[in-house]
N, C-alpha and C positions, 0 to 999 in steps of 0.2 A: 556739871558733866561736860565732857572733852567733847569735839566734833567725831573722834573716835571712837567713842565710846556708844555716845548719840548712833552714829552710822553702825555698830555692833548690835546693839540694841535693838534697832529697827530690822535688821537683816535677822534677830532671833524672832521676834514678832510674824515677820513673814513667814517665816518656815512656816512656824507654830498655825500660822492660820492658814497656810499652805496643806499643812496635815491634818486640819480640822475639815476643812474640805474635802481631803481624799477619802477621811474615815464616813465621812456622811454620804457622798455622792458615791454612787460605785457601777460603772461602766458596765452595759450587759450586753449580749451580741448575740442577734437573732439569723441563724442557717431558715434559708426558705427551700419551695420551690419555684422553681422561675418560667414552669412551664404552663401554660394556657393560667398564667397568673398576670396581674400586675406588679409583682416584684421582680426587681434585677436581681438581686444575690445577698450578700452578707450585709445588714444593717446592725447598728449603734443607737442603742439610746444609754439614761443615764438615771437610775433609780435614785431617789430621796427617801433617807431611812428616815428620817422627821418624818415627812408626809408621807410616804409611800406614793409619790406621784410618779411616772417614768415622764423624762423627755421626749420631743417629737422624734421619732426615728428617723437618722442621715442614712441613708447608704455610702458603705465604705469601703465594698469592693464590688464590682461588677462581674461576678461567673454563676455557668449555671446550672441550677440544680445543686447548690450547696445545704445538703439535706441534713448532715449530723457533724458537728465541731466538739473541736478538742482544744487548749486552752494549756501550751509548755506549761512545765511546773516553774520558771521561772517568769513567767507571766509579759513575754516579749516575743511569745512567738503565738502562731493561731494557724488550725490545720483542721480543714476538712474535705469532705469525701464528696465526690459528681457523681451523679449516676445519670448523668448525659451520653447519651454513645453508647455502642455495642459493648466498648469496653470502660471499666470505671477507671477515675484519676482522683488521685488526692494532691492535695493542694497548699501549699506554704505560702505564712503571710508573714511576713515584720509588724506588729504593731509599732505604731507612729504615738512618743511617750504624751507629747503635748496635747493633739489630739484625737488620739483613737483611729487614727486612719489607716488602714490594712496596705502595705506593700507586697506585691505578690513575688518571692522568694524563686518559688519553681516548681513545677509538678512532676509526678512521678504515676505511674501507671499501678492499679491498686488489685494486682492478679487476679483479677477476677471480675465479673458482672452485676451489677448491681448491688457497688457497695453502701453499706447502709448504716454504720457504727464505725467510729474511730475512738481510739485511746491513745493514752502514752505511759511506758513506764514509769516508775517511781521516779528513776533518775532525767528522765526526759533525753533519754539517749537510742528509746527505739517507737515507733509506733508503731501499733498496730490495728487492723483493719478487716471487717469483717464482709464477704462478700453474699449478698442475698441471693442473687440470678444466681449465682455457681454453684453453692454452699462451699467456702472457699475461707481461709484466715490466710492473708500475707503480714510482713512484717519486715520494716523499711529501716535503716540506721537514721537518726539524726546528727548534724553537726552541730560543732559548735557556735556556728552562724545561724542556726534555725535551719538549714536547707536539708531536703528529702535528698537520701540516697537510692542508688535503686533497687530494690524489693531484693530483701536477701533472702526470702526464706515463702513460700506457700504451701501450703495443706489441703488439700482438697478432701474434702470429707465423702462419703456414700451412704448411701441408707433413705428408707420414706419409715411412712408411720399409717396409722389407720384413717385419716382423713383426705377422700380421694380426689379433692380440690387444691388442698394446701400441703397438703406432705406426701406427694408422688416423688418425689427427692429431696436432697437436701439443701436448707436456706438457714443458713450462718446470719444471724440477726444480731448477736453483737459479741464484742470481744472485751475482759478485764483483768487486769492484771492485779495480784494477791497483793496484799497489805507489805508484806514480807519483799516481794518481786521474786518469788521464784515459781510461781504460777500463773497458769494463763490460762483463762476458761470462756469455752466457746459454747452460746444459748443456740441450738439448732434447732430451728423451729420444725425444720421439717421433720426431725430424724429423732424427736420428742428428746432430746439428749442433750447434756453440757460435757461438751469435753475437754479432759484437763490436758494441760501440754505442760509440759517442763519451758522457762524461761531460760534462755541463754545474749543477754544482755548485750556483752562483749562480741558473740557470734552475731548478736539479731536475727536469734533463731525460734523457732519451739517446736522440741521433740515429744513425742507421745509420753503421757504418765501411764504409770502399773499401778490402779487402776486408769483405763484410756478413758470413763465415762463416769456419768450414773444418769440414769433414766429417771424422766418423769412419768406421772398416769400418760395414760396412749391418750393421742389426740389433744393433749392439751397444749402443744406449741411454745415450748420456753420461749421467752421474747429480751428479755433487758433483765439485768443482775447486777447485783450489789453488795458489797461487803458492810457489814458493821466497823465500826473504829477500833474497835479492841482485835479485829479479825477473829474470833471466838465463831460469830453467825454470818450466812451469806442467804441472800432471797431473790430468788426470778420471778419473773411476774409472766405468767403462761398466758398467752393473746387468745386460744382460740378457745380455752373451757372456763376463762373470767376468773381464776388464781392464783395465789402467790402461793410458794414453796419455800419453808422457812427449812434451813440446814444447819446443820453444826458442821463445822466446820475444823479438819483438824492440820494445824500450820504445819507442824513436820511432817505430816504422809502425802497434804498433798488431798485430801480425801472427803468427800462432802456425803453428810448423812441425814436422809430426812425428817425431818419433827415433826411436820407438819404443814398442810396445806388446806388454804381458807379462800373463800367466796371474795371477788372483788364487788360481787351483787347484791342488791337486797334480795330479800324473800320475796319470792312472787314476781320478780320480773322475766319477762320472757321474750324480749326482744331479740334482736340480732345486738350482739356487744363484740368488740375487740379491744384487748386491753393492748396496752402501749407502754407508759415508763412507770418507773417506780423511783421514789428518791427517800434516804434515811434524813432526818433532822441532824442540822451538825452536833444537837444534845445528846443521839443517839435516842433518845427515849420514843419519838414516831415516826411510820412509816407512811410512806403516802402512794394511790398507787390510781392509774385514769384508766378510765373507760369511755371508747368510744360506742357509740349505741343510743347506752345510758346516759353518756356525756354526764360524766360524775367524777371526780377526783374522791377514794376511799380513800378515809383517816385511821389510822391502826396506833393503838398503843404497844409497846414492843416492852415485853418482860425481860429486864437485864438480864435476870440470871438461867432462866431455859431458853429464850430467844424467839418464845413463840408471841403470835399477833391476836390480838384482842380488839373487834372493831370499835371505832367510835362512832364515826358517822359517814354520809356521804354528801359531798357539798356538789351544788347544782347550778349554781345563780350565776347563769351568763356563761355558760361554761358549752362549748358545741366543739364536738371531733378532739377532745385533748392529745393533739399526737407526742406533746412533750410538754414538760411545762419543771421548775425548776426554784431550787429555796437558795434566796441570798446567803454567803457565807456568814451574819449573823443569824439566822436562822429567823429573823424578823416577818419576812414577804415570801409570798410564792406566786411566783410568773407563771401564767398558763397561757401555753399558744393553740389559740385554736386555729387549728387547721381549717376548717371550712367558712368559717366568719370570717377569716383574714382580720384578726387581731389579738392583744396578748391584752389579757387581763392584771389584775393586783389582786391578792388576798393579801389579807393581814392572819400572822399567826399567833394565835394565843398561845403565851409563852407558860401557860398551867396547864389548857388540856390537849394542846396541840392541834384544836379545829382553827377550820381556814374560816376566817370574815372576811366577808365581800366588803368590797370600798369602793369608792364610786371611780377609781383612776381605770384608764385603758389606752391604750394607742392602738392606730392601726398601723397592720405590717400586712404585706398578701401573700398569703398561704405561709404560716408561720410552723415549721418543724422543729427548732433546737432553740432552746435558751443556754446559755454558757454566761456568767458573769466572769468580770477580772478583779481578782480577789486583792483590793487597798485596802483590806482591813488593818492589816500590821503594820509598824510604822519603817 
């Protein structure tokens, strides 16, 4: 063998073990609170799909009150929402490729008070952002450097609903954009309603859909939404009556129909609950959905072909305030951050019936609200 060839050889070796590394290790980034916490802001750890262990968490950007992240579709940018201040800001970071260290880009003013969700379109050319204190959706251009433009577009919603603590107006809880991109659907907790807006990508806009809505039961509080992969079904998970709302969903109108809506509780509890997120398996086949209260993550099997949910179980073990929690892009682990423990747990996913097993992994993080992984699955 040549010294050329020798050195070719070796430099394929690296890669290769380079890639074996990325596909194993998979960087995960936890939004906190930073107030009457002991956390600064955005922290970094680093999941092992071998062991499902996480690393110690770094922090890797210092701001405050980064409550809910978003994660470009080209996986070099990271963008979340303050709800520090009278008025909200969103926030642009650079990931740093070597090691994971967040450059702050620029911020931009997020129309509204208390925002509390962010997205990005398909093409990673607008986000948008949902505001809670206002009931409010704006919607920002991005460039091609990652950096926020300024707010090209807000909506300001009106309406309450029958619960006279939490829906005396309206509170925009989160914003998502269709499979498709050419809709955009807003969970109004206060105003019991998702409403659909037309996308306009090129504008970084959204206009009202014909239908402008569709309502949920009264008082149940839409909170967080999700589409299935095939876009066929979409599901909210209602905070204030402990449900999810399974929809059919139809991609040309524009138009969400409901099938049906199920208990995130067992039978017989009767605490005080708030649910919080819901996330689909990337198999599509479960859905998984927290309760805080109960402090339980429900396990749902999801029937391909009508779309509706089937419980399996409710997992418990070490699990306190779930305000988010989240499944690696192999659909392997699911991160649970408890909010009030100030720490994110490990479950293992059993890849037959979809329930979570507890593992003995956890870190602490203080007052942990968003999991977002950076997807080196693909080579």
């Amino acid at each position: 063998m040549t010294i050329v060839s020798h050195i070719i050889l070796t430099q394929i070796c690296l890669t290769a073990g380079a890639y074996e590394a990325s596909a194993r290790l998979l960087p995960v980034y936890f939004g906190t609170y930073t107030q009457n916490s002991p956390s600064l802001g955005i922290y970094r750890s680093v999941l092992d799909l071998e062991s499902g262990k996480l690393s110690e968490p770094s922090l890797v950007a210092e701001t405050p009150n980064p409550s809910f992240l978003v994660i470009h579709p080209n996986q070099r940018f990271l963008y979340c929402v303050s709800e520090a201040g009278p008025g909200g800001v969103v926030r642009a970071f650079a990931l740093e490729g070597r090691t994971g260290a967040l450059s702050l880009l620029n911020e931009r003013p997020s129309e509204g008070a208390g925002p509390c969700h962010v997205s990005m379109d398909q093409t990673g050319r607008v986000l948008l952002v949902a505001n809670y204190g206002s009931g409010s959706a704006a919607v920002l251009p991005v460039g091609p450097d990652g950096r926020l433009g300024e707010p090209a577009c807000s909506v300001q919603h009106t309406g309450s609903s029958i619960n006279p603590r939490r829906q005396r107006g309206p509170h925009a809880h989160s914003i998502n954009v269709s499979p498709d991109n050419r809709f955009a659907f807003v969970a109004d907790l206060g105003m019991d309603k998702i409403m659909i807006y037309r996308l306009g990508v090129d504008e970084a806009k959204i206009t009202a859909h014909d239908p402008a809505f569709v309502r949920v039961r009264p008082g149940a509080g839409p909170r967080h939404f999700v589409f299935d992969r095939q876009g066929k079904f979409a599901y909210v998970i209602n905070e204030l009556n402990g449900t999810v709302t399974a929809f059919a969903y139809g991609s040309h109108t524009g138009v969400l129909t409901e099938i049906q809506t199920i208990s995130t509780l067992p039978k017989g509890f009767t605490g005080s609950n708030g649910c919080a997120e819901l996330c689909l398996h990337p198999n599509g086949r479960f859905l998984y959905a927290s309760n805080r209260g109960h402090d339980s993550i429900a396990v749902y099997r999801v029937d391909a072909a009508r779309g509706t949910l089937s419980l399996i179980e409710h997992q418990t073990t070490a699990i306190e305030t779930p305000r988010n929690f989240c499944l690696d892009p192999t659909g392997r682990y699911c991160l649970v951050a408890n909010q009030s423990a100030d720490t994110v747990v490990v479950f293992r996913v059993d890849a037959r019936s979809g329930q979570l097993v507890p593992t003995e992994h956890a870190v602490s993080v203080g007052r942990p609200v968003c999991v977002r992984f950076l997807d080196t699955t693909d080579p």
